[in-house]
C-alpha positions in Angstrom: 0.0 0.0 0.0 1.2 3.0 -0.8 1.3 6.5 1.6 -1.3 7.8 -0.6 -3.3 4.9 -0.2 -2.8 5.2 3.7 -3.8 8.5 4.3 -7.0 9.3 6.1 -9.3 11.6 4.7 -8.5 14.9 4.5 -11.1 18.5 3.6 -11.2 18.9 0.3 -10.3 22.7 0.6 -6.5 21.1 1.8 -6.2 18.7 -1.1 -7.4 21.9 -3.3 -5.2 24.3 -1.8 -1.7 21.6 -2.2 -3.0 20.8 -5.7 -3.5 24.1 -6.5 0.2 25.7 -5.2 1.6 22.7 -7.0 -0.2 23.6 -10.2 1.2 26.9 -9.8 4.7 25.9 -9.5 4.1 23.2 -12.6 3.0 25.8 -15.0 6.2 28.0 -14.3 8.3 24.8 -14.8 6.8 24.1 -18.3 6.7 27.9 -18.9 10.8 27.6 -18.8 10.9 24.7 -21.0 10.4 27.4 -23.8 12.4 30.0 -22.2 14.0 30.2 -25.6 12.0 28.6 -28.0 9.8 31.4 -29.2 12.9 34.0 -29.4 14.7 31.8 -31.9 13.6 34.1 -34.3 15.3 37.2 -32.4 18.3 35.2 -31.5 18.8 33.6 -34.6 19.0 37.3 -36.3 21.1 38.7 -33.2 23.9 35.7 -33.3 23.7 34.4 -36.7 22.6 30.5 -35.8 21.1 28.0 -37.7 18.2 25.6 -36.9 20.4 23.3 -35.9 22.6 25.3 -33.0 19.5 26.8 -31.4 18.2 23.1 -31.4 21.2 22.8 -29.2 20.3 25.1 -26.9 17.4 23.4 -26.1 19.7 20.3 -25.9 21.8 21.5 -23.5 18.4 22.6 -21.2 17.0 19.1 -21.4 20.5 17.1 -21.2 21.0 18.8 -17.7 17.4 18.3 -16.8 17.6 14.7 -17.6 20.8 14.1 -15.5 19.3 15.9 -12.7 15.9 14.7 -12.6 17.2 11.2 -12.1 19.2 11.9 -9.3 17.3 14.7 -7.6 14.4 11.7 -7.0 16.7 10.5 -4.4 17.0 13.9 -3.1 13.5 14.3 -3.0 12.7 11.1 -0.7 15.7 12.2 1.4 15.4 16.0 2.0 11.2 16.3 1.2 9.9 17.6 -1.5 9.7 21.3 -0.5 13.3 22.3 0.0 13.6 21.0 -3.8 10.8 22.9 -5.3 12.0 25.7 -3.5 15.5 25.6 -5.2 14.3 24.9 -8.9 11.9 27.8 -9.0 14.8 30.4 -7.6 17.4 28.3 -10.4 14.3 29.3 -13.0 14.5 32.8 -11.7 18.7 32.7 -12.1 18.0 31.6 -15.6 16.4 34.2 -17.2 18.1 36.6 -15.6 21.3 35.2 -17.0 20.2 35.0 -20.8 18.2 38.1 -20.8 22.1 39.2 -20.2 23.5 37.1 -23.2 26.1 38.7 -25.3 27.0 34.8 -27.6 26.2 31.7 -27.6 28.2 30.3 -24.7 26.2 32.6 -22.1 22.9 31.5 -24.0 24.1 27.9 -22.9 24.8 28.8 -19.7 21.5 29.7 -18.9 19.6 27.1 -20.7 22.0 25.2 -17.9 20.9 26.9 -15.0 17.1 26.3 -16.5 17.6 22.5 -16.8 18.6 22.5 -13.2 15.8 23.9 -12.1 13.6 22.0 -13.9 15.0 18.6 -13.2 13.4 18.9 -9.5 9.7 19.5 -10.4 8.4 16.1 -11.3 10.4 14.2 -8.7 9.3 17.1 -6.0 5.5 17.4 -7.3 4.4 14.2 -7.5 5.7 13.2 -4.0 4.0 16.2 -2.7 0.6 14.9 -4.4 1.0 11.5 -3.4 1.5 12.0 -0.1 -0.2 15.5 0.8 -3.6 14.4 -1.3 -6.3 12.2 -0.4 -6.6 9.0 -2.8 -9.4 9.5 -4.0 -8.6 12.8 -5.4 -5.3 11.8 -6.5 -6.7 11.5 -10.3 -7.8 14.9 -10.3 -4.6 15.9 -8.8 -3.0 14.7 -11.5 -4.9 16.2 -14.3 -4.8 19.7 -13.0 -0.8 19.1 -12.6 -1.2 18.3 -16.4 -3.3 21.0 -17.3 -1.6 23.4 -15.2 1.9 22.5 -17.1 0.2 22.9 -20.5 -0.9 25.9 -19.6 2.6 27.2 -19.0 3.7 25.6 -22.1 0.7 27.8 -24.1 1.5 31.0 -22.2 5.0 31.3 -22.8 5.0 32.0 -26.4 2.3 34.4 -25.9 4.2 36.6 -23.2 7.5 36.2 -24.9 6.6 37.2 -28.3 4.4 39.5 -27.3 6.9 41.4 -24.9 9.8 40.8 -27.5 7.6 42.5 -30.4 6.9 46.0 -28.3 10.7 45.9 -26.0 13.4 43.1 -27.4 13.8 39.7 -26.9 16.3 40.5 -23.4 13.3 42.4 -21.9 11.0 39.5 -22.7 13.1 37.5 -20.4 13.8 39.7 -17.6 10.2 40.1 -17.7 9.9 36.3 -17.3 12.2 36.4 -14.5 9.3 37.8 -12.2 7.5 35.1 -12.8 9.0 32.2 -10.9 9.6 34.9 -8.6 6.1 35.4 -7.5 5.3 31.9 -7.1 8.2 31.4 -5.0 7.2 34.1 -2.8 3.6 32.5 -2.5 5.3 29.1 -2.0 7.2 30.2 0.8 3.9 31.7 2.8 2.9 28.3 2.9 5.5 26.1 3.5 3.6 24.4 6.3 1.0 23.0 3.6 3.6 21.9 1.6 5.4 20.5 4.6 6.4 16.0 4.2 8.4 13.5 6.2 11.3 12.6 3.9 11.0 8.7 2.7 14.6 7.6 3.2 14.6 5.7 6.0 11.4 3.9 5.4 13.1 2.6 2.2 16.8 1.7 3.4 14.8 -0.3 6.1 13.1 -2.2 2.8 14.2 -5.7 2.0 16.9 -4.4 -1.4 17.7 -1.1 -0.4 17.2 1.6 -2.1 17.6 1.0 -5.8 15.0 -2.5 -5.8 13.0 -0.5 -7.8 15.7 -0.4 -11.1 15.1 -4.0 -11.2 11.5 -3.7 -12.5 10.8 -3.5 -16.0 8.3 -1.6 -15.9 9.8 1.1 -14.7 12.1 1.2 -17.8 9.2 1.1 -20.1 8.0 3.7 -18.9 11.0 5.5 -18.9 11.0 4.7 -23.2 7.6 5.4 -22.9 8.3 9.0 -22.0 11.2 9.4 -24.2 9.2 8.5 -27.3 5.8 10.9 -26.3 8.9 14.0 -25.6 10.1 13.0 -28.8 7.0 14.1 -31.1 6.5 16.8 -27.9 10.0 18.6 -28.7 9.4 18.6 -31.9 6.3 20.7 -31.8 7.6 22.8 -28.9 11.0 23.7 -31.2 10.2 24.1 -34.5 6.1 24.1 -35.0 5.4 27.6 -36.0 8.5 28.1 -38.2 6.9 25.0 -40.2 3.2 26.2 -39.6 4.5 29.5 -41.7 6.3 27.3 -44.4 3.4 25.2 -44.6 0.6 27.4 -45.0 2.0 30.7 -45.2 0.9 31.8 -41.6 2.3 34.7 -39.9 4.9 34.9 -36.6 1.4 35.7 -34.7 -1.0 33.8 -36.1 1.1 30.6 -36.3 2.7 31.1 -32.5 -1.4 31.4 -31.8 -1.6 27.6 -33.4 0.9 26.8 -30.9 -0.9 28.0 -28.5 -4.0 26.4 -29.0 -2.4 23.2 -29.4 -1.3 23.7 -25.3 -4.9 25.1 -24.4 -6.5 21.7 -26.6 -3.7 19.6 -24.6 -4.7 21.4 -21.3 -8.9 20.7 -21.8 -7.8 17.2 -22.6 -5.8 16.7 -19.7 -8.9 17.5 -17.8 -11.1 15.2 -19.7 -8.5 12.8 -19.4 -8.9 13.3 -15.5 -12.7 12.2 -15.7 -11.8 9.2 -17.5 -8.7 8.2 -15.5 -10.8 8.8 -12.1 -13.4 6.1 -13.5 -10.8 3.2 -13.2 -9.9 0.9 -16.3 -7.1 0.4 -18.5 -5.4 3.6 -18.5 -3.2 2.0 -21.4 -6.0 1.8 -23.5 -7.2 5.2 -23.1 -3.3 6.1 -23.7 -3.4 3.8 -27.1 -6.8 5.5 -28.2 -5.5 9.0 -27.5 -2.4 8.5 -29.5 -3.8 7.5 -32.5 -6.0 10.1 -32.9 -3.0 12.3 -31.9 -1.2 10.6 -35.2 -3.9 11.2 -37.4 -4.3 14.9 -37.0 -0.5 15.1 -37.0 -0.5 13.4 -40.0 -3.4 15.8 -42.1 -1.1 18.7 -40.8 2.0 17.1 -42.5 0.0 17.6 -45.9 0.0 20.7 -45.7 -3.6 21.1 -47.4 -6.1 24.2 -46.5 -5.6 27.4 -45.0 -4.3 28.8 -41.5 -7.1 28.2 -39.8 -7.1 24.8 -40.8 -3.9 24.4 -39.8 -4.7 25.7 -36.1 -8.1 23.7 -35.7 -6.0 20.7 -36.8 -3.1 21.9 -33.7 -5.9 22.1 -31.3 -7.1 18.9 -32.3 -3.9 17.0 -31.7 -3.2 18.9 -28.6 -6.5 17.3 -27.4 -6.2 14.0 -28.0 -2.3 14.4 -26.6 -4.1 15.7 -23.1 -6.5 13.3 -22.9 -3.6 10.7 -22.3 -1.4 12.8 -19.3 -4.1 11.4 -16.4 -3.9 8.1 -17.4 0.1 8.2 -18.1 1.0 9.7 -14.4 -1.7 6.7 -12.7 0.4 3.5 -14.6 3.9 5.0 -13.7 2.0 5.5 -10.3 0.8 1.8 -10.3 4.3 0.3 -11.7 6.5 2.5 -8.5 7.3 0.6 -5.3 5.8 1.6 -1.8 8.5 4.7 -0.3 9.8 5.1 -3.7 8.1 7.7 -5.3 10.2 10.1 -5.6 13.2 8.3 -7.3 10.6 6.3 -9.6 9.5 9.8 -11.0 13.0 11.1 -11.2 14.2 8.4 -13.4 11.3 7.9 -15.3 10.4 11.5 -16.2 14.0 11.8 -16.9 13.0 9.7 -20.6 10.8 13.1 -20.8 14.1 15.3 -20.6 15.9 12.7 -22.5 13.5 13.0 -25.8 13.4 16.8 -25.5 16.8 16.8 -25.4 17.0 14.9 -28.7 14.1 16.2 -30.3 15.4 19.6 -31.2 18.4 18.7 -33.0 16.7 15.7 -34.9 14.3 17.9 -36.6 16.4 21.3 -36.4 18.7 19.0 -39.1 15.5 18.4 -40.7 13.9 21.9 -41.2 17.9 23.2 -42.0 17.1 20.9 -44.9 13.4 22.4 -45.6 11.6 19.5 -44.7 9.0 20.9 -43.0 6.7 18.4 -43.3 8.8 15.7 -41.6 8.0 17.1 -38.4 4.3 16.4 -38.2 5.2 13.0 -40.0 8.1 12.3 -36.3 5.3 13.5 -34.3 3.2 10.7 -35.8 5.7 8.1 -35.4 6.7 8.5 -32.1 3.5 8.8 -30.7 2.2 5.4 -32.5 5.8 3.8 -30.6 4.8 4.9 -27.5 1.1 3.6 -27.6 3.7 -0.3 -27.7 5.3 0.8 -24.4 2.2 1.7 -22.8 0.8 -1.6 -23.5 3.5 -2.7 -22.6 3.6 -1.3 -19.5 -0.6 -2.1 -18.2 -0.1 -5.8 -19.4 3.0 -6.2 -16.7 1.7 -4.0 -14.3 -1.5 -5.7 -14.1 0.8 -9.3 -14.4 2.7 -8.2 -11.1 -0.9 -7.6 -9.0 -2.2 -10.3 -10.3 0.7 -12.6 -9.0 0.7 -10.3 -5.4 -2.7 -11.4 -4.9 -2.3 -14.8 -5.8 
């Protein structure tokens, strides 16, 4: 059983009030994860870099968070989850601060550095808060609004950014994003006693295997190739969608950064649809598999490039929905395949396959749209997600082997 499962009821304005200050801190963490993205045009023109060296960028953001989101699990279960989600939202802070000062390419990596640091803590830190700080049966909804709170991030960046850079420069977009993270830190730190829990390292060196047991299991490394795949077609879209949306079908910078945007608002209302159907029970592979390939279809009519701009962002929304309805029902199997006091380390390492694909991602198709083909990114987004829907079978069919054989 896990602590989740143990916990006694709890008001529902607590669980709403943790859910909704982890939200918070969510959305600034996927806010960061295009920090850069939607100034490539302003920093491309600045520096003189091709497709391919701002995919890099990006690279070096995701490489770091990767590396630390793997190890700052253990962290998490040793320290508690609120000293870490304190320090990556001030590293977030750091960040912007440091490119919004950028005078070449080497200080542009340096804070797409700091950035990956911060971010490797989030997942690790916020699912341990929800799992033990939330009541079970409101752990579904936790998790969708800690989806739909990311996308939103992810669909309000490039709004702010562009819009900021278009009226004062691309530097002043990011000092202006530096206030951000430091907000919600301020609110996070008036209420520290809500987001207060017990560290789970001694729990788990007293297991029977110590510590790393749960590196045994396979499941936990299909899910970590399940989340490399989905970040995959993700960093794709997150890099390099508008640039092809306006070789495509001749959008502009605005309205094709607005397709964008709508494909993280679609992703968002499917997240929380996806929470109704994840809170009902069932196969949460199959709702993963049925999600995906309708994902892959829209991807695939966008690839075409056929119709006009609005089209085209009817089509982004569409994909974004079907991609939200899945998140729910992706965070409940990883939560099903992790080990009792593990939590934190199972999320690190997995989630660390999402860091691993956006790493990738970016300089896969930044090669590809160096080349001018455009339409190969919708056609990657495709593919990958039809891989993952194998994992995610994958994964239900051995999670579901493992209870079975508990039981018996």
């Amino acid at each position: 059983m896990t602590t989740a499962q143990a916990m006694p009821a709890v008001p529902v304005r607590q669980d709403a009030l943790v859910i909704a200050l982890v939200g918070l801190a969510h959305s600034i963490s996927h806010f960061f994860h295009l920090i850069l993205a939607p100034l490539f045009p302003w920093i491309k023109a600045e520096f003189g870099l091709s497709y391919a060296e701002l995919g890099m960028l990006m690279t070096a953001f995701f490489v770091v968070s990767g590396i630390g989101q793997a190890s700052s699990g253990f962290v998490v279960d040793k320290l508690g989850a609120r000293t870490v989600l304190f320090f990556g939202v001030f590293c977030l802070m750091l960040s912007a601060i440091v490119l919004s000062m950028a005078n070449g390419v080497w200080m542009l990596a340096a804070g797409a550095v700091i950035a990956g640091v911060g971010n490797s803590v989030f997942h690790p830190a916020d699912y341990s808060l929800l799992n033990q700080k939330v009541s079970h049966p409101r752990l579904a909804y936790a998790f969708s609004v800690h989806g739909l709170t990311g996308n939103l991030g992810w669909a309000c960046a490039p709004v702010f950014l562009v819009g900021i850079a278009q009226i004062a420069g691309w530097r002043s977009a990011l000092l202006s994003a530096a206030v951000l993270p430091a907000l919600v830190l301020c609110l996070l730190f008036a209420y520290r006693e809500v987001l207060h829990t017990k560290p789970a390292q001694k729990a788990v060196q007293g297991a029977k295997g110590g510590g790393l047991d749960f590196l045994k299991l396979p499941t936990v490394w299909m899910c970590f190739a399940f989340f490399f795949l989905t970040a995959m077609a993700l960093g794709g879209v997150h890099s390099f969608a508008a640039t092809a949306l306006r070789e495509l079908y001749g959008m502009s910078l605005n309205a094709a950064t607005s397709a964008y945007s709508a494909f993280m608002l679609a992703s968002a209302f499917g997240m929380f649809a996806g929470g109704v159907l994840a809170a009902r029970g069932g196969k949460h592979d199959r709702t993963i598999a049925i999600a995906f390939v309708g994902s892959a279809v829209f991807a695939l009519i966008l690839a075409t490039g056929a119709g006009n701009g609005a089209l085209a962002l009817a089509l982004m929304a569409a994909t974004g929905f079907c991609t939200g309805i899945a998140g729910p029902s992706r965070d409940l199997m990883i939560r099903a395949a992790a080990p009792a006091n593990a939590t934190g380390r199972v999320y690190g390492i997995v989630y660390s396959g999402l860091d691993s694909g956006l790493a990738i991602a970016p300089v896969l198709f930044g090669v590809f749209m160096d080349q001018h083909m455009v339409a190969s990114l919708f056609i990657g987004v495709a593919i990958f997600q039809v891989l993952a829907i194998a994992t995610a079978v994958n994964v239900g069919n051995n999670t579901r082997a493992r209870q079975l054989a508990a039981q018996a």
